[in-house]
C-alpha positions as CSV (number, residue, x, y, z in Angstrom):
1,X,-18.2,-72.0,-37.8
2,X,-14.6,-71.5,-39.2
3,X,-11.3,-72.5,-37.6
4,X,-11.7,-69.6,-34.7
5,X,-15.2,-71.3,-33.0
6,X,-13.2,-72.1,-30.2
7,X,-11.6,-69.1,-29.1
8,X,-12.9,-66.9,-25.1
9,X,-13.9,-68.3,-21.9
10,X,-16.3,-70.2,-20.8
11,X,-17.4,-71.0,-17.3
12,X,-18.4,-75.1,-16.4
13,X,-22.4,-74.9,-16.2
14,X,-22.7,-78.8,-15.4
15,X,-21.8,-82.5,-16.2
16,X,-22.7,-85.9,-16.7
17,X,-21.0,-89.1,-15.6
18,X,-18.7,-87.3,-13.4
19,X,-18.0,-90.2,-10.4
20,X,-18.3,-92.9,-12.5
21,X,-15.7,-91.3,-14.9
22,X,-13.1,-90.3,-12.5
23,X,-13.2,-93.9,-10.5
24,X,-12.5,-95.2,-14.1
25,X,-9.1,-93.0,-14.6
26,X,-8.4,-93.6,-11.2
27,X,-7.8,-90.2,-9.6
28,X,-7.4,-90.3,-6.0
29,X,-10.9,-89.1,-3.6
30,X,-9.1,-85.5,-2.7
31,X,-8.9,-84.6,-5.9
32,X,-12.2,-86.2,-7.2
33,X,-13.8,-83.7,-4.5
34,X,-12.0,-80.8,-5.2
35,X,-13.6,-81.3,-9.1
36,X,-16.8,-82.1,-8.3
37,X,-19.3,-79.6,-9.7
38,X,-16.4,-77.4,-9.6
39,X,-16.4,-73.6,-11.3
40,X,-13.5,-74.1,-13.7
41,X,-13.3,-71.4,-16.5
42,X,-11.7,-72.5,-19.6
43,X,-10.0,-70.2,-21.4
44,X,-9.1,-71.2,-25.2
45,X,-7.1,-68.6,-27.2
46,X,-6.2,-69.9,-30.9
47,X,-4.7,-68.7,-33.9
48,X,-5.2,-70.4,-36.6
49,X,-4.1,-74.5,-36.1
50,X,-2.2,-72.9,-32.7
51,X,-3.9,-73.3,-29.5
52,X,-3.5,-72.6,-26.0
53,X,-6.2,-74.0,-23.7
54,X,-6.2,-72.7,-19.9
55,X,-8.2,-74.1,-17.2
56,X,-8.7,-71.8,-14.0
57,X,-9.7,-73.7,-10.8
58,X,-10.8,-71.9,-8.0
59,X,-8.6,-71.1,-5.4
60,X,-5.5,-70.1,-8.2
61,X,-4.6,-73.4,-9.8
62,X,-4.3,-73.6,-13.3
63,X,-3.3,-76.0,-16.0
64,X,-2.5,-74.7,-19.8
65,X,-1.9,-77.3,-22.6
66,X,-0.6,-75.9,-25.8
67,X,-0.5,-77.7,-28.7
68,X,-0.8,-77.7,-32.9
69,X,-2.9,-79.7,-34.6
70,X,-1.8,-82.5,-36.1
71,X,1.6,-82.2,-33.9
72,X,2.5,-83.7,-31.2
73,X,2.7,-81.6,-27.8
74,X,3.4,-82.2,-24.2
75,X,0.4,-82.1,-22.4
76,X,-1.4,-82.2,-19.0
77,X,-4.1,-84.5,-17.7
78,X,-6.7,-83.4,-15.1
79,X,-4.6,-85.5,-12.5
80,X,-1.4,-83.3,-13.1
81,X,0.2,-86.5,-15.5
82,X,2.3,-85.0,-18.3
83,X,2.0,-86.6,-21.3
84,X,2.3,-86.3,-25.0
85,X,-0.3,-86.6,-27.9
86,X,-1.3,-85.6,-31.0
87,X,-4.2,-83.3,-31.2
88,X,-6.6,-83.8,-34.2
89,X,-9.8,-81.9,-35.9
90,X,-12.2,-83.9,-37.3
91,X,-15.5,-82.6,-38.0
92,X,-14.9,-79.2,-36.6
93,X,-14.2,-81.0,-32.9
94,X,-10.9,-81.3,-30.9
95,X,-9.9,-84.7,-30.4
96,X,-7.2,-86.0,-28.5
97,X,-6.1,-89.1,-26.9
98,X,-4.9,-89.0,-23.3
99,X,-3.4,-91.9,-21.1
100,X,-6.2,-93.4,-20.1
101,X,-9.1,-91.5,-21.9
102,X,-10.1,-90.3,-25.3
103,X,-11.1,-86.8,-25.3
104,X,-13.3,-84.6,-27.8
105,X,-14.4,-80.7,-27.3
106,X,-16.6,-79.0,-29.6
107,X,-18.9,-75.5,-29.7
108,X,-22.5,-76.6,-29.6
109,X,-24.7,-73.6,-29.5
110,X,-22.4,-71.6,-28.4
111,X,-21.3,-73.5,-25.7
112,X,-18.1,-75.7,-25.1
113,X,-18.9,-79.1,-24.6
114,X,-16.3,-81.7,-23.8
115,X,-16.2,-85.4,-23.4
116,X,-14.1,-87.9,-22.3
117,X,-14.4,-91.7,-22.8
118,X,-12.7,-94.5,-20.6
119,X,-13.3,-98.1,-20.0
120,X,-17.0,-96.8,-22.1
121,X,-18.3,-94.2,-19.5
122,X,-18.5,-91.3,-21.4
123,X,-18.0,-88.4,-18.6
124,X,-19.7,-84.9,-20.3
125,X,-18.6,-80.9,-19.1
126,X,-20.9,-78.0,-20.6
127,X,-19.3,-74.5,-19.9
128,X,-21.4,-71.4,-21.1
129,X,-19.6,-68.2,-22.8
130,X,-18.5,-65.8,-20.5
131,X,-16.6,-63.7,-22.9
């Protein structure tokens, strides 16, 4: 698979966990229903240990994270929290470790699957290639 895997867009196809996940980390019920089952594109451009990972929610809203691996970078939680973490590859997945959830994203057949873990309820997001 390489170190470019992750790079294009992909567009959320469907999930697992998702209410019991975000009652865990606490977000407040607006926003819980603005994500549910919602259409977000991902959009990952990287360059070698460089990436910059865009999520497009309908409506115009966006959030972008960029960070290095292995280097610490500010990022952005799905609530809006700004944080900092250090973003890891191990076994070809991204791993990082947010607030109040561990997060891993991978390419598995050709799709971008991502998980996050709190209090052990492990809340899944498939997204198909678009482009």
């Amino acid at each position: 698979q390489g170190n470019m895997a992750f790079a294009g867009k992909y567009e959320f196809e469907g999930d697992e966990n998702y209410d019991d996940f975000v009652n865990k980390i606490g977000l407040p019920s607006d926003k819980i229903e603005m994500g549910r089952n919602c259409k977000i594109v991902t959009e990952v451009v990287q360059n070698g240990n460089d990436f910059t990972w865009t999520q497009h929610f309908p409506g115009g809203r966006t959030t972008t994270n960029t960070f290095t691996i292995g280097k610490e970078a500010d990022m952005e939680t799905m609530g809006g929290k700004k944080f900092k973490a250090t973003v890891k590859m191990e076994d070809g997945k991204i791993v990082a470790d947010f607030p109040n959830y561990h997060h891993t994203a991978e390419i598995c057949g050709g799709k971008l699957v991502e998980t996050s873990i709190a209090s052990g309820v492990a809340y899944k997001r498939t997204s198909k290639r678009i482009a």
